[in-house]
ZAMARNU-126408 format. One line per field, with one value per residue (C-alpha): residue number from 0; x, y, z. Coordinates in Angstrom, 3 decimals. Example, Ala and Ser with C-alpha at 12.3 -4.5 7.8 and 13.67 -1.06 7.14 Angstrom:
nr: (0/1)
c1: (12.300/13.670)
c2: (-4.500/-1.060)
c3: (7.800/7.140)
This chain:
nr: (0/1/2/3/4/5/6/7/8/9/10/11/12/13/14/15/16/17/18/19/20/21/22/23/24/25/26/27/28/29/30/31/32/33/34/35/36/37/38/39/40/41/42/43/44/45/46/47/48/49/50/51/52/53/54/55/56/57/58/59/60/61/62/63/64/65/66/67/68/69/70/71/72/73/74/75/76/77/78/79/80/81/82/83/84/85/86/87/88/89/90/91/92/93/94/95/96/97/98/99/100/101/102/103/104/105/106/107/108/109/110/111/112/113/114/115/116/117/118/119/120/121/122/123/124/125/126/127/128/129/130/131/132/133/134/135/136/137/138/139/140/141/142/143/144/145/146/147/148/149/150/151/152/153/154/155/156/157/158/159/160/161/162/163/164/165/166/167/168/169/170/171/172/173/174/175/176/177/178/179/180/181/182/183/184/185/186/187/188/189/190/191/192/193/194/195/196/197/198/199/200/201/202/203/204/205/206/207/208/209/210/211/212/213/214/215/216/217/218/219/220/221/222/223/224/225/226/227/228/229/230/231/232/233/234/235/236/237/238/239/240/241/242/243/244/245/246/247/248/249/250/251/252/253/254/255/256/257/258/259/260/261/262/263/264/265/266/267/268/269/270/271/272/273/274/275/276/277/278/279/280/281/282/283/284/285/286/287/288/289/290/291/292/293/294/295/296/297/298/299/300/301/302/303/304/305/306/307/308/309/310/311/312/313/314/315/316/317/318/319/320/321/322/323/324/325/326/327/328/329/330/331/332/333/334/335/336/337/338/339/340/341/342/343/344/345)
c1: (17.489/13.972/13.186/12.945/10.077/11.990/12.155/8.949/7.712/10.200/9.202/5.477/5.916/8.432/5.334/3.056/4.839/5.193/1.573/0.934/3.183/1.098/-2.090/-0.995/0.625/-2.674/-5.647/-4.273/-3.954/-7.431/-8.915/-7.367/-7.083/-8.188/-6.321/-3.450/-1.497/-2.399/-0.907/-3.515/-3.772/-6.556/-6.895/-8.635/-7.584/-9.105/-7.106/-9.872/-11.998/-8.478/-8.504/-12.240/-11.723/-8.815/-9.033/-12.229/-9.634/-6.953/-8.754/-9.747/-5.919/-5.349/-2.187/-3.658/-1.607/-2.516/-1.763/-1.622/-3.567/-5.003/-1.632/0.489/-1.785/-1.236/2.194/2.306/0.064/2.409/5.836/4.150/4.031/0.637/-2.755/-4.835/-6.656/-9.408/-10.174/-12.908/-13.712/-14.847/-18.205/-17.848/-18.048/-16.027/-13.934/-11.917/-8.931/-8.215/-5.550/-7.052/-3.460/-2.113/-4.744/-8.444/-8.992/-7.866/-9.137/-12.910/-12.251/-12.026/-15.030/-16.902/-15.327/-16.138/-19.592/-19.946/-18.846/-21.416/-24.294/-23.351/-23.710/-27.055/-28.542/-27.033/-28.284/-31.756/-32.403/-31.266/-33.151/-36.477/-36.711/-36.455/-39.409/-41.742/-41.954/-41.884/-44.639/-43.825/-44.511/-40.999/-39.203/-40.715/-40.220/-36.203/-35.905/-37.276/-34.972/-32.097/-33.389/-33.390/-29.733/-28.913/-30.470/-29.008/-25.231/-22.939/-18.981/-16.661/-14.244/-11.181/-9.351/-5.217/-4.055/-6.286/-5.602/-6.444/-10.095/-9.531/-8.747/-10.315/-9.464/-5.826/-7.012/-3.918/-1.302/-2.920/-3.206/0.782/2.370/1.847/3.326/6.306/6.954/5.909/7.161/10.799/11.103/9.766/12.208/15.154/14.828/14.110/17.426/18.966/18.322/18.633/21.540/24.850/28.004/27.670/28.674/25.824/23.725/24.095/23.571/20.289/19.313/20.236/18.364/15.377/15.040/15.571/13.088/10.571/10.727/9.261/7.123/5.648/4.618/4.102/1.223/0.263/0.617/-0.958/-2.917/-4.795/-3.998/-3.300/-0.810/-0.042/2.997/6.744/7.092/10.621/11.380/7.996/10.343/13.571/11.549/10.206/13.496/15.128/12.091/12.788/16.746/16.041/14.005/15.920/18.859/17.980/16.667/19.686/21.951/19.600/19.809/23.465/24.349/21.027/19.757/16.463/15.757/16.951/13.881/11.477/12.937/12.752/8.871/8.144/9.372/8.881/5.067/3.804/4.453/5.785/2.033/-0.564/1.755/2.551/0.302/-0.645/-4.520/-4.824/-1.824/0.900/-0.960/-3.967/-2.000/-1.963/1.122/4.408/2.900/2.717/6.189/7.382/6.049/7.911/10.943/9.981/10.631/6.719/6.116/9.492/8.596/4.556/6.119/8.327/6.298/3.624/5.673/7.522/4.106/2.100/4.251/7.039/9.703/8.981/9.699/11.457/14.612/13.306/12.309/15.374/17.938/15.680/15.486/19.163/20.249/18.124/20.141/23.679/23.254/21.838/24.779/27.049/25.489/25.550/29.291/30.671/28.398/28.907/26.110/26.146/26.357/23.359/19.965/17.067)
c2: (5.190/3.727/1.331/-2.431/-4.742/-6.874/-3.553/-2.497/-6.021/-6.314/-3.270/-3.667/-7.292/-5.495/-2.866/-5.232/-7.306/-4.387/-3.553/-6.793/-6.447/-2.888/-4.417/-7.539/-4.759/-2.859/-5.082/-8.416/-6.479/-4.675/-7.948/-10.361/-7.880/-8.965/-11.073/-12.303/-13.816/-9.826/-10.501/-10.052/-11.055/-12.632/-11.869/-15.092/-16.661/-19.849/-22.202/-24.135/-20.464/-19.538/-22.629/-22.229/-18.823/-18.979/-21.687/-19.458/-16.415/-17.946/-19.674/-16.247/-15.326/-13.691/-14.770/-15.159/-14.680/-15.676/-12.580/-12.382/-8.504/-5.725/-3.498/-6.390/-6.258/-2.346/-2.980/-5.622/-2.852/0.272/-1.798/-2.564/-6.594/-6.801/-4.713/-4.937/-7.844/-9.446/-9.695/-12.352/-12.140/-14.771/-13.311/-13.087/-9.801/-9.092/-6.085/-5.486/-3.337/-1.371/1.252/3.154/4.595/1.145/0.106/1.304/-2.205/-4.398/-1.664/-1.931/-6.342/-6.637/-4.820/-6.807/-10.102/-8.731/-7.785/-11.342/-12.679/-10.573/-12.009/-15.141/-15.202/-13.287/-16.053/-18.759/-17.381/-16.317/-19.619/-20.843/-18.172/-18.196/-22.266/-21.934/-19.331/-21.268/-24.121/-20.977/-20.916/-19.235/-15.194/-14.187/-16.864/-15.479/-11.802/-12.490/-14.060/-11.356/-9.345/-11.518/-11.530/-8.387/-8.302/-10.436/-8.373/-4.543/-6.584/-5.123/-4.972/-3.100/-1.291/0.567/2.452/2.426/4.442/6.528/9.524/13.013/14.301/16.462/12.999/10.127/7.841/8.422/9.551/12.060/9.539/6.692/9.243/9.774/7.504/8.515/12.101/11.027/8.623/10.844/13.779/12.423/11.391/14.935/16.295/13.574/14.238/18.114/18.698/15.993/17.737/21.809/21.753/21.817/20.029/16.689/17.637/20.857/17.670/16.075/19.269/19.854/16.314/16.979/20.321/19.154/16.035/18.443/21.092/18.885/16.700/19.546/20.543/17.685/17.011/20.494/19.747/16.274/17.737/21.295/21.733/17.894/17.255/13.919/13.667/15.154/13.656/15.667/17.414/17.559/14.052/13.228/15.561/13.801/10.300/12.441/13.910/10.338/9.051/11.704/11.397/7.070/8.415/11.258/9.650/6.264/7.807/10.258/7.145/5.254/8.587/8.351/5.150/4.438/7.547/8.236/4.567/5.001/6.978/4.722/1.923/4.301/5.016/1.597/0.432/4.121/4.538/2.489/-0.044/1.210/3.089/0.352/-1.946/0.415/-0.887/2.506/2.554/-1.089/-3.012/-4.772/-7.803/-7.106/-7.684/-10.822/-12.975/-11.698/-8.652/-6.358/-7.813/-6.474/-3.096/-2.539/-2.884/-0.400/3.791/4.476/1.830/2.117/5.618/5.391/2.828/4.773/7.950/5.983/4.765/7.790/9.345/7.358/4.487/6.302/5.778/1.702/-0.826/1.778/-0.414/-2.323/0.892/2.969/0.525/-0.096/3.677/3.826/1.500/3.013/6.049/4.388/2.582/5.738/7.949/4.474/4.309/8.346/8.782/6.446/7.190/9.148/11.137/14.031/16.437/14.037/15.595/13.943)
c3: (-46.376/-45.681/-43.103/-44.309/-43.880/-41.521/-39.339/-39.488/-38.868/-35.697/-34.167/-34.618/-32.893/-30.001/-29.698/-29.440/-27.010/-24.664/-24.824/-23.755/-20.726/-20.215/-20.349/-18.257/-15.398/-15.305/-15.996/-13.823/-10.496/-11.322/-11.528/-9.395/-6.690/-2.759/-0.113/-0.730/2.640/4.435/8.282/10.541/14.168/16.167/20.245/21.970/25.091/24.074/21.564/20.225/19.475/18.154/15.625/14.453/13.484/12.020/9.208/7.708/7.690/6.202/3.079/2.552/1.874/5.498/7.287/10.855/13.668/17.571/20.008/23.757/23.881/22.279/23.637/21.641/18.616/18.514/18.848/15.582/13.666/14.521/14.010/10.452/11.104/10.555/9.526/12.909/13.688/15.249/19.275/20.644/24.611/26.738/26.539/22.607/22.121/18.529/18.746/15.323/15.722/12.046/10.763/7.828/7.208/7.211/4.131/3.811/1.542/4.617/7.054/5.714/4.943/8.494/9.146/7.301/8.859/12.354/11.340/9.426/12.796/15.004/12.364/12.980/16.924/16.690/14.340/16.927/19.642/18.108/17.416/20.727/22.446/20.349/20.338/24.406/24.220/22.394/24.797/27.906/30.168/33.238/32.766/34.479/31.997/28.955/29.783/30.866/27.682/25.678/27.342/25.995/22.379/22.992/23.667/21.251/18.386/19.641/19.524/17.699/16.572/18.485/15.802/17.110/14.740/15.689/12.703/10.910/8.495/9.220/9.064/5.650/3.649/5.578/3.142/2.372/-1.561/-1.567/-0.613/-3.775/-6.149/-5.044/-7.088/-10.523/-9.452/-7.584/-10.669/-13.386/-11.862/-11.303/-14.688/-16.271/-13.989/-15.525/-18.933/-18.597/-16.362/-18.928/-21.969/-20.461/-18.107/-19.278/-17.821/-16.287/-12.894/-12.971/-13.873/-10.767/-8.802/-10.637/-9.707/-6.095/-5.795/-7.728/-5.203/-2.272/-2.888/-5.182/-1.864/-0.043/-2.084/-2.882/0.848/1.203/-1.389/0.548/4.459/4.353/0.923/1.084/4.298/4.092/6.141/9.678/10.884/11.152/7.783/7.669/8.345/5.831/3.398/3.862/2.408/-0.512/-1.642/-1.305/-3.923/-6.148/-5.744/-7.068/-9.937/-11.374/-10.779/-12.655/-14.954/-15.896/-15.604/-18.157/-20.934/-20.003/-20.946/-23.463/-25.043/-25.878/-25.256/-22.032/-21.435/-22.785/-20.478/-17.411/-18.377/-18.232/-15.472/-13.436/-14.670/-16.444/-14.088/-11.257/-10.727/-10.805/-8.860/-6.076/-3.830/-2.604/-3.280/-1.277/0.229/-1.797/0.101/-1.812/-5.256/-7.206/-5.744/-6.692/-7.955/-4.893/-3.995/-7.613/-7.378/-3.648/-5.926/-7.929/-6.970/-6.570/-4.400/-2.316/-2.098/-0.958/1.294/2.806/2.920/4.816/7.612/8.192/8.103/10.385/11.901/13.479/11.116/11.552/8.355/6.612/6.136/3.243/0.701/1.795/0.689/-2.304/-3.272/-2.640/-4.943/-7.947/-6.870/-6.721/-10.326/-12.068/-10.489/-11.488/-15.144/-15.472/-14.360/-17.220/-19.675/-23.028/-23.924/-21.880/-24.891/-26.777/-26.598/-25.035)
């Protein structure tokens, strides 16, 4: 029987649609990428330095927060509440306070704010400095005030890194290039124990030992052959092999219940999605609104997520991603267990 017009014309539209979607998932975050309400603290004693700085930092998209310390800022940065922050002393010296592993984007945008801020005061106090020169007479005023120019023009920022990644990948390249593997490599592992094991119990055991030992492998691959990670492998492992688990088992439960749809549905949403909105090259923060928030939802992000803060924060904010990655896990084995096409191929 061949296909009608009306088909033909239906699926080409229904293609068409979902390129758009593709296009829209990749492209928008590429180009509307920067801050988007990132938490960041600012250290100041002084409310009314507090307000001036402040304002400029959050119509740039920050959301500022006042803190008492530099102890209570690495505190905020290591429980995962914000991305560092921003310290002025009395004597306005500008100390920026970064974690790499936290986000290299926000990491190196609050460089540049601290060195925007350190410009700023030199130019100030240049003019101040250099105005009070040219009307100098006395030899001892001129030559203190050269040495305060001086001063002025050798100041520089202050950055203190809280979190960094190891030496071998400075910039945390192994952990962004992460999520198309952990996404593509769950669902290659899906359909292939889908279509070549037999028995929909052995299924489920396949899944299981594929999330277990692909979990350690995969940071295996991360830890010791990129290196970039050096936290507890074990407990680094057990977040993998949870990632994998939501994958392979949402995707099995999809097949299940679906078909060979199924698997285009999983793809979509898995990796052709799930990658670029994973947050794991910048911050979720640094996505267009709503779409960083989307892609935690999603088992790549979850996962990065999850790997990160296991991996550099002490096991803090992992809440969120685990009960996430658990409930892609409970609807695929849900989906899977009363679903009829266990003998179908893939």
């Amino acid at each position: 029987m061949k296909s009608t017009w009306k088909f033909i014309l239906g699926l080409v539209v229904g293609l068409t649609a979902l390129l758009a979607v593709l296009m829209t998932a990749f492209s928008l975050p590429a180009v509307n990428s920067g801050v988007h309400q990132v938490p960041i603290a600012l250290v100041t004693s002084d409310q009314a330095t507090y307000d001036k700085l402040a304002k400029p930092l959050e119509d740039k998209g920050f959301k500022v927060e006042k803190y008492a310390s530099e102890k209570s800022l690495a505190e905020g940065v290591n429980e995962r509440r914000i991305y560092g922050g921003i310290e002025l002393s009395q004597a306005g010296d500008v100390t920026v306070y970064q974690a790499t592993a936290a986000s290299s984007a926000v990491a190196q945008a609050l460089s540049q704010i601290g060195t925007g801020l350190v410009t700023q005061q030199k130019a100030a106090a240049t003019a101040q400095i250099q105005t009070t020169l040219q009307q100098a007479t006395d030899p001892t005023m001129i030559k203190t005030l050269s040495a305060k120019l001086a001063a002025v023009n050798a100041k520089q920022v202050k950055v203190v890194e809280l979190k960094a990644f190891p030496k071998a990948d400075p910039k945390g390249t192994g952990l962004a290039a992460g999520a198309l593997p952990i996404a593509l490599g769950g669902w290659i592992g899906a359909v292939a124990i889908a279509t070549m094991v037999k028995g929909k119990r052995q299924k489920i055991y396949a899944i299981l030992s594929f999330a277990v030992i692909g979990g350690l492998g995969l940071i295996a691959v991360i830890q010791y052959g990129i290196g970039t990670f050096d936290g507890n492998y074990f407990y680094t492992s057990l977040g993998a092999m949870l990632g994998i688990a939501a994958t392979g088992f949402f995707v099995l439960g999809l097949l299940e219940i679906m078909g060979n749809a199924g698997l285009g549905v999983a793809a979509v949403l898995l990796i052709l999605l799930g990658n670029p909105l994973s947050g794991l090259s910048s911050a979720p923060e640094m996505l267009p609104s709503g779409w960083g928030a989307f892609g935690q939802l999603l088992p790549p992000g979850a996962t990065g997520t999850l790997l990160r803060n296991i991996a550099f924060f002490n096991g803090n904010a992992i809440a969120e991603p685990i009960i996430v990655l658990s409930c892609y896990i409970v609807v695929g084995a849900l989906l899977y267990w009363f679903g009829k096409r266990s003998n179908q191929p893939a």
